[in-house]
C-alpha positions in Angstrom: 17.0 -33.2 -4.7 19.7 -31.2 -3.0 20.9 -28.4 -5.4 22.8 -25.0 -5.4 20.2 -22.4 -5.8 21.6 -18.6 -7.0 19.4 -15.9 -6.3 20.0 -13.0 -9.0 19.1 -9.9 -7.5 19.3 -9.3 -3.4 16.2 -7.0 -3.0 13.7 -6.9 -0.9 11.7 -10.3 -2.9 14.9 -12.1 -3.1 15.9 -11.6 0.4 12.2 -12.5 1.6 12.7 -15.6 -0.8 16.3 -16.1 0.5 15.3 -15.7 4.1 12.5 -17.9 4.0 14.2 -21.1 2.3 17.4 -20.8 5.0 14.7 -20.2 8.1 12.7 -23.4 6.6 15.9 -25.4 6.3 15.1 -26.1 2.6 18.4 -25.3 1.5 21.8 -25.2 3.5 23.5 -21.5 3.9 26.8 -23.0 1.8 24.2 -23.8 -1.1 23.0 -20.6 -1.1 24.2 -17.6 -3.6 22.7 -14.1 -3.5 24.0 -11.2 -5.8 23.3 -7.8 -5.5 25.9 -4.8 -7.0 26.5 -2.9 -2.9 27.3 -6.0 -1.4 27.2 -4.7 2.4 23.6 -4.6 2.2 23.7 -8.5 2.2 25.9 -8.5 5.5 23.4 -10.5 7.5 23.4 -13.2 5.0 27.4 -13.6 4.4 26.7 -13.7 8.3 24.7 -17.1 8.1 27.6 -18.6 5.5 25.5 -17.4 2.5 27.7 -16.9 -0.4 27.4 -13.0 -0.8 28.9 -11.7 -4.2 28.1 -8.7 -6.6 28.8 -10.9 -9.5 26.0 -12.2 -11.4 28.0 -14.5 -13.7 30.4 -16.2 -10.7 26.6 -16.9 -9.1 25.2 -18.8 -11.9 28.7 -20.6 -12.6 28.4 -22.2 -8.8 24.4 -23.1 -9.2 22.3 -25.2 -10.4 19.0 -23.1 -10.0 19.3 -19.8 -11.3 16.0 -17.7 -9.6 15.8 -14.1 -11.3 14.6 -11.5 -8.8 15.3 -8.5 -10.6 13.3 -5.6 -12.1 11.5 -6.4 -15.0 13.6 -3.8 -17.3 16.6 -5.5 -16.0 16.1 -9.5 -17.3 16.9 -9.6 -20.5 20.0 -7.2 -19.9 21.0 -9.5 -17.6 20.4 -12.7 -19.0 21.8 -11.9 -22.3 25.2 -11.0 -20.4 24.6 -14.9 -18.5 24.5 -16.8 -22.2 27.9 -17.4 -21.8 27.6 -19.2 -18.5 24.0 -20.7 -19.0 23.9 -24.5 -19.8 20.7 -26.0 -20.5 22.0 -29.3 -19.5 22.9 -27.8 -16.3 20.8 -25.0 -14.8 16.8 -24.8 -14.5 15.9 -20.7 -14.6 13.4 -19.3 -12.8 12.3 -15.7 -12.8 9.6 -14.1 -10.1 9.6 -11.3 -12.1 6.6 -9.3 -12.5 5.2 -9.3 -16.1 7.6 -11.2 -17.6 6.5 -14.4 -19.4 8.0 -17.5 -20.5 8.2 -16.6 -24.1 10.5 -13.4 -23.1 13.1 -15.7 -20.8 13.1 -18.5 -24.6 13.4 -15.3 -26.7 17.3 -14.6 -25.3 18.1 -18.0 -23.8 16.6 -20.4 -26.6 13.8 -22.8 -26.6 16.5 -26.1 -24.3 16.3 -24.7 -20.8 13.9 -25.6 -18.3 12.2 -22.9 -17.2 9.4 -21.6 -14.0 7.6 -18.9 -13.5 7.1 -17.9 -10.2 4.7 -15.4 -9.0 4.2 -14.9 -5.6 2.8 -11.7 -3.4 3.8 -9.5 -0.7 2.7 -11.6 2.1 6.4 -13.7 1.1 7.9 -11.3 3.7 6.2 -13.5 6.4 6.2 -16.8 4.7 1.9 -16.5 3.9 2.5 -15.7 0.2 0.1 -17.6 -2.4 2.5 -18.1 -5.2 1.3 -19.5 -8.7 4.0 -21.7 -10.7 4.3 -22.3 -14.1 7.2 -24.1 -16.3 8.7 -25.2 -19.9 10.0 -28.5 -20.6 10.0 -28.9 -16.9 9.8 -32.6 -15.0 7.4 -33.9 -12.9 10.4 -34.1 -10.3 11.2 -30.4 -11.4 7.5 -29.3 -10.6 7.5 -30.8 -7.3 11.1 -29.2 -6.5 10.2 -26.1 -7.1 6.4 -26.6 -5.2 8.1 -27.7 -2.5 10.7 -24.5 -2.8 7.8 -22.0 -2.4 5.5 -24.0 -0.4 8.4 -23.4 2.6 7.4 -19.7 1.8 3.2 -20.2 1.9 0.7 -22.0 -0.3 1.5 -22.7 -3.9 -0.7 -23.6 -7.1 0.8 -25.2 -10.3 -1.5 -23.6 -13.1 -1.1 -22.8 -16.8 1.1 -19.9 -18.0 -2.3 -18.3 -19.6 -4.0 -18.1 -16.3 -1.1 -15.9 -14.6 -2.9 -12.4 -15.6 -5.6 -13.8 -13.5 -3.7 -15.2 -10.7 -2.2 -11.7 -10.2 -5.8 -10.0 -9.8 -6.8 -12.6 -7.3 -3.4 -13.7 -5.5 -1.7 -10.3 -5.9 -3.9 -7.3 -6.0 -6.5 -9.4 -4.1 -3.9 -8.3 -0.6 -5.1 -5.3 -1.5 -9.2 -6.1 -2.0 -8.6 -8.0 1.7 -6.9 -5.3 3.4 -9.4 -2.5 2.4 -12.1 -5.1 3.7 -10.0 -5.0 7.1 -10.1 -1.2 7.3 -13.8 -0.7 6.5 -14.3 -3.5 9.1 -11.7 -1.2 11.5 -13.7 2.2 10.7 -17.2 0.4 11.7 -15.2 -1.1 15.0 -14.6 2.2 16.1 -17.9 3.7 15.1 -19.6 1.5 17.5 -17.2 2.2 20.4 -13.7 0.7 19.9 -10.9 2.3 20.1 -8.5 2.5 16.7 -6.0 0.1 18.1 -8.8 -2.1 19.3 -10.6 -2.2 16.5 -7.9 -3.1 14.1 -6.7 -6.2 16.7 -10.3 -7.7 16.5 -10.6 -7.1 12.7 -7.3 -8.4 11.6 -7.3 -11.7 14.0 -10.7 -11.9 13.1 -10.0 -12.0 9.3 -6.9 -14.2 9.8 -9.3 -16.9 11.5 -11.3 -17.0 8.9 -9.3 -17.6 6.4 -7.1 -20.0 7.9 -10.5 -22.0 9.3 -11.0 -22.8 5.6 -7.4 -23.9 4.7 -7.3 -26.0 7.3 -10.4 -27.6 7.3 -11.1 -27.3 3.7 -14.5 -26.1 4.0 -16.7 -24.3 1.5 -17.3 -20.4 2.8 -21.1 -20.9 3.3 -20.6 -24.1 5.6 -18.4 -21.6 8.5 -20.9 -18.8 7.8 -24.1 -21.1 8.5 -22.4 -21.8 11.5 -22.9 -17.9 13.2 -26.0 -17.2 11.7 -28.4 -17.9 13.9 -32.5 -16.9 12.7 -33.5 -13.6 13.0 -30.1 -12.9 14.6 -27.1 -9.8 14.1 -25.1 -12.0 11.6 -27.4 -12.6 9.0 -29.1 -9.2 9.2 -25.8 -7.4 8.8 -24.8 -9.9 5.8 -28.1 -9.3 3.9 -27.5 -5.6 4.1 -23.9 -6.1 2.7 -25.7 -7.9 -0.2 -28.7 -5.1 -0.5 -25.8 -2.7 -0.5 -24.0 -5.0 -3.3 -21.2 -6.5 -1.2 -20.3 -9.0 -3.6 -21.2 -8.1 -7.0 -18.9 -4.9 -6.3 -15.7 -7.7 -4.7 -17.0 -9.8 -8.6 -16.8 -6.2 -10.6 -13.5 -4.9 -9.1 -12.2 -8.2 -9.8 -13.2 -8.4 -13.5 -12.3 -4.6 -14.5 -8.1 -5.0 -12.6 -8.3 -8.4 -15.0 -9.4 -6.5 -17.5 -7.2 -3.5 -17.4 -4.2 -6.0 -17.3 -5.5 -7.8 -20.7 -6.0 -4.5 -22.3 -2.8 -3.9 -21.5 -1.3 -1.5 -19.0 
């Protein structure tokens, strides 16, 4: 399904977005539309034969899919001032903006459009993002359009729209859980003799490893660990004193109270 895809709002998520679908090939330069209001920060992109213009309207009258990448104060602003161009039998919307469900895009555009909700995280800048996808009145052929859109730019999940709050504490501000697990694992590196830049080569390959050893083989967590922990050996000793220190009940708690806080409302 080849379609014209207009990117509202030229930051620095729409440009990762807009970067990683012309690098992947998923969508031709000549389909491509990206607004932003100072145009001549978009130069390397009118470079490639993107269609560069500080017009949101003139964007969504060449598209098809209409992908919102503007701040969350900004959307209904802006999509109010679309109506007049917006066709339900035309355009599929789609928003990757933070905080902003469904219900808020159907509020100003009316309950006839299809619509996604798209949230992915920072790691979109290198194409590793985990993005969660959501959608109203939306095909099966839809869904898999728009799984195969962000699946150029990482991993996607399709999930319900109730299950987003928790998708952003474990997809979003779980970059951050894994990163400060890479610097404590830095900081002990260089305790025991490394040097900074050392230590923070062997801890982030390390991590990356691991974690793509279980996408690509699928495994369970425990099976890779069984396999370097051998009895009475360095492994295991410095895992069970992880868990006496409470390792993972604190990764389970910090979890729960960022899920929390979001519930309760920021």
């Amino acid at each position: 399904m080849s379609q014209k895809i207009a990117i509202i709002g030229g930051g620095n998520l729409g440009t990762a977005i807009a970067e990683g679908l012309l690098d992947s090939k998923f969508v031709l330069p000549e389909n491509l539309i990206i607004t932003r209001s100072n145009v001549a920060l978009l130069q390397s992109f009118k470079d490639r034969g993107v269609h560069v213009v500080s017009d949101n309207a003139a964007a969504v009258e060449q598209a098809d899919f209409v992908l919102f990448a503007v701040k969350p104060f900004q959307i209904k602003e802006i999509l109010t001032s679309l109506l007049p161009k917006l066709d339900a039998a035309k355009h599929t919307i789609a928003s990757v903006v933070t905080g902003i469900w469904i219900k808020d895009i159907v509020e100003v555009v009316g309950n006839d459009f299809t619509i996604f909700r798209i949230m992915p995280n920072t790691a979109i800048a290198i194409r590793q993002s985990m993005s969660c996808i959501c959608s109203h009145n939306a095909s099966s052929d839809q869904v898999d359009y728009v799984k195969n859109m962000f699946d150029q730019l990482g991993k996607t999940a399709v999930i319900e729209e109730k299950l987003m709050d928790a998708a952003t504490v474990l997809g979003a501000c779980g970059t951050a859980y894994a990163l400060r697990f890479v610097r404590a694992n830095i900081q002990g590196g260089i305790e025991i003799g490394f040097s900074a830049a050392t230590a923070s080569l062997i801890a982030e390959q390390t991590i990356k490893g691991a974690a793509d050893l279980l996408l690509q083989k699928g495994t369970h967590p425990e099976q890779e660990i069984d396999k370097v922990t051998t009895p009475k050996g360095c492994t295991i000793i410095g895992l069970n004193e992880m868990e006496h220190q409470g390792f993972s009940s604190s990764v389970i708690k910090g979890i729960k109270v960022s899920y929390n806080k979001i519930i309760e409302g920021m």
